[in-house]
N, C-alpha and C positions, 0 to 999 in steps of 0.2 A: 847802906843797902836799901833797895826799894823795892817794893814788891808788888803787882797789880794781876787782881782777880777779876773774873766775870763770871756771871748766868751765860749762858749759852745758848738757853731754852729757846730763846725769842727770833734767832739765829732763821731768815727761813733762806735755805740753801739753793732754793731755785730762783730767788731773787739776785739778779745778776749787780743789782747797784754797789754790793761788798767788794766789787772788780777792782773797781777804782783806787780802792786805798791797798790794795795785795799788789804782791812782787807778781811777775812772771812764774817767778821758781813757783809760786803759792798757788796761783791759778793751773799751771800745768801738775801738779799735787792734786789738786782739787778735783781736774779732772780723770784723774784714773780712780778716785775716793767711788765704793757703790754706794756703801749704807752713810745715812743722812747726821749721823749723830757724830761721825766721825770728820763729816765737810763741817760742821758747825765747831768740831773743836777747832780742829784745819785754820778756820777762820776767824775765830775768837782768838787764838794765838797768836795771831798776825797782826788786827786789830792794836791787843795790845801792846804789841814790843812798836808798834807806829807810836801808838800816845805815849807810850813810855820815854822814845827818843825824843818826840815834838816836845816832851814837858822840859827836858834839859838843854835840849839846845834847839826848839824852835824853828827846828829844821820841817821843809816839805814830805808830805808821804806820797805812798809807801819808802819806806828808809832802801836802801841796800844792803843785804844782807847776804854772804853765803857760808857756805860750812870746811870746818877741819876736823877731820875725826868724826862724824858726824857732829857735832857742836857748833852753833851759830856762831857768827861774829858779826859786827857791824863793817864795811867796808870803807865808810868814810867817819868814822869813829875807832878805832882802834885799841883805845883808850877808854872804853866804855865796853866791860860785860855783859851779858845777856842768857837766858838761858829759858827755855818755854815747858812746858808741860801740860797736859789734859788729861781728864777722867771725867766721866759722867755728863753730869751738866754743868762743868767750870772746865777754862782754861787759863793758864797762869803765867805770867812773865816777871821775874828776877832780875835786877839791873844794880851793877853794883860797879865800883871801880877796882876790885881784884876779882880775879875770875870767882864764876857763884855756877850753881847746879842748883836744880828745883824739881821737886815731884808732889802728884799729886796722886793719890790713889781713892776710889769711893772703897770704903770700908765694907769688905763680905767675909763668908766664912773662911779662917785660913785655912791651911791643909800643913799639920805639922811634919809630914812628912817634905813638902816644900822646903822647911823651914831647915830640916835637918841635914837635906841637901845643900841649900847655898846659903846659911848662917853657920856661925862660930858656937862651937858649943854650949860656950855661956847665952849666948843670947837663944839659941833653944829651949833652954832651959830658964832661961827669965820668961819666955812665953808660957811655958808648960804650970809653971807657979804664979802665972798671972790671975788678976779676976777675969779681965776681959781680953781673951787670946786672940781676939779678932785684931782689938786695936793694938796690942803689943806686936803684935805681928806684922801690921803696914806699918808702923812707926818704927820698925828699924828697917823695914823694905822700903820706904821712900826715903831714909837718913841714907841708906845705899845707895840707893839709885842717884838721890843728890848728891852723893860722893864721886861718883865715878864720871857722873855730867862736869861737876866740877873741874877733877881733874882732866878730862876730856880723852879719857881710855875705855870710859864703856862697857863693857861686861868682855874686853881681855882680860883684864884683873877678875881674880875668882874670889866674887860676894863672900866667901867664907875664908878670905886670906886676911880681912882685917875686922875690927871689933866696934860699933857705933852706939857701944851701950852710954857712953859718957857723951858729954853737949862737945869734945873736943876730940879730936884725931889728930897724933902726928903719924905725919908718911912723908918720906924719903927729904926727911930734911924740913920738910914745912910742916904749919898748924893748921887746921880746919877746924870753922866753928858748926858746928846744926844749930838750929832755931825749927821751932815748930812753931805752924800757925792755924787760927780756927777762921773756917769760911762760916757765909749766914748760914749754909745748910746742915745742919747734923749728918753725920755719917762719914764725914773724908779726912783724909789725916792729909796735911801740907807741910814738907820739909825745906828748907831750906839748908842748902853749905855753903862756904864762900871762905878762901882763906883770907887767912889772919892775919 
């Protein structure tokens, strides 16, 4: 599994020369995007699932890409996972050869009432006895989110039907691993899943 982050910051959005390496689908995206912070994830995502692919197979960009279930895929790679995400000032792309999910959240106050709602009881309550409830709190909200990316269902499956307090998940037969990772910046929790 591989994983590639970026700043985003430097991103300026009404610079049109980022045309060039973006899909159609990414450009007409872009276009209905108003606030600026969100063209620059838009296009930091795109960015990297290019260099992602160009580093394995050396292939021309922009790649082609489109989605099932909402979840990317490569079109002339098939064979090759992918999965994006953004927060803040990073965007993230996950490349793996079994399917992988990826999230990235910037770490703010949580609201345990969120928590109560669409977490499993026990992890509730691992927030609630944690020191720092913030990051206990994104860190099983992006171990989900990269769950459900993975398996490529999304929030039909209800966040509080299974449990991401352990590095491992089995569901319906198969294993999933999490992995977490740290960006340059303090403050963002990055999950990774990808089965096993």
């Amino acid at each position: 599994m591989k994983l590639y982050a970026m700043n985003i910051n430097r991103i300026d959005t009404e610079d049109k020369k980022w045309y060039k390496y973006l899909s159609d689908k990414r450009i007409e995206k872009l276009e209905k995007l108003k606030i600026s912070e969100k063209k620059a994830q838009s296009i930091g995502a795109e960015l990297l699932l290019n260099y992602a692919v160009s580093r394995e197979y050396q292939t021309k960009i922009p790649v082609k890409w489109d989605t099932a279930n909402g979840k990317p895929y490569l079109v002339d790679y098939p064979q090759l996972y992918v999965n994006l995400s953004h927060s803040g000032c990073y965007a993230v792309c996950a490349v793996n050869d079994t399917p992988v999910g990826a999230d990235i959240q910037y770490v703010r106050e949580c609201d345990i009432k969120t928590a109560e709602r669409f977490f499993t009881d026990e992890e509730t309550e691992y927030i609630r006895l944690s020191r720092d409830k913030d990051i206990s709190f994104f860190k099983i909200w992006t171990r989900k989110e990269s769950f459900v990316k993975t398996i490529g269902k999304g929030i039909t499956i209800p966040l509080n039907s299974f449990s991401v307090l352990d590095d491992t998940l089995e569901y319906d037969g198969k294993s999933y691993t999490f992995k977490e990772y740290s960006v340059s910046r303090k403050g963002y929790i990055l999950s990774v899943c990808y089965l096993s």
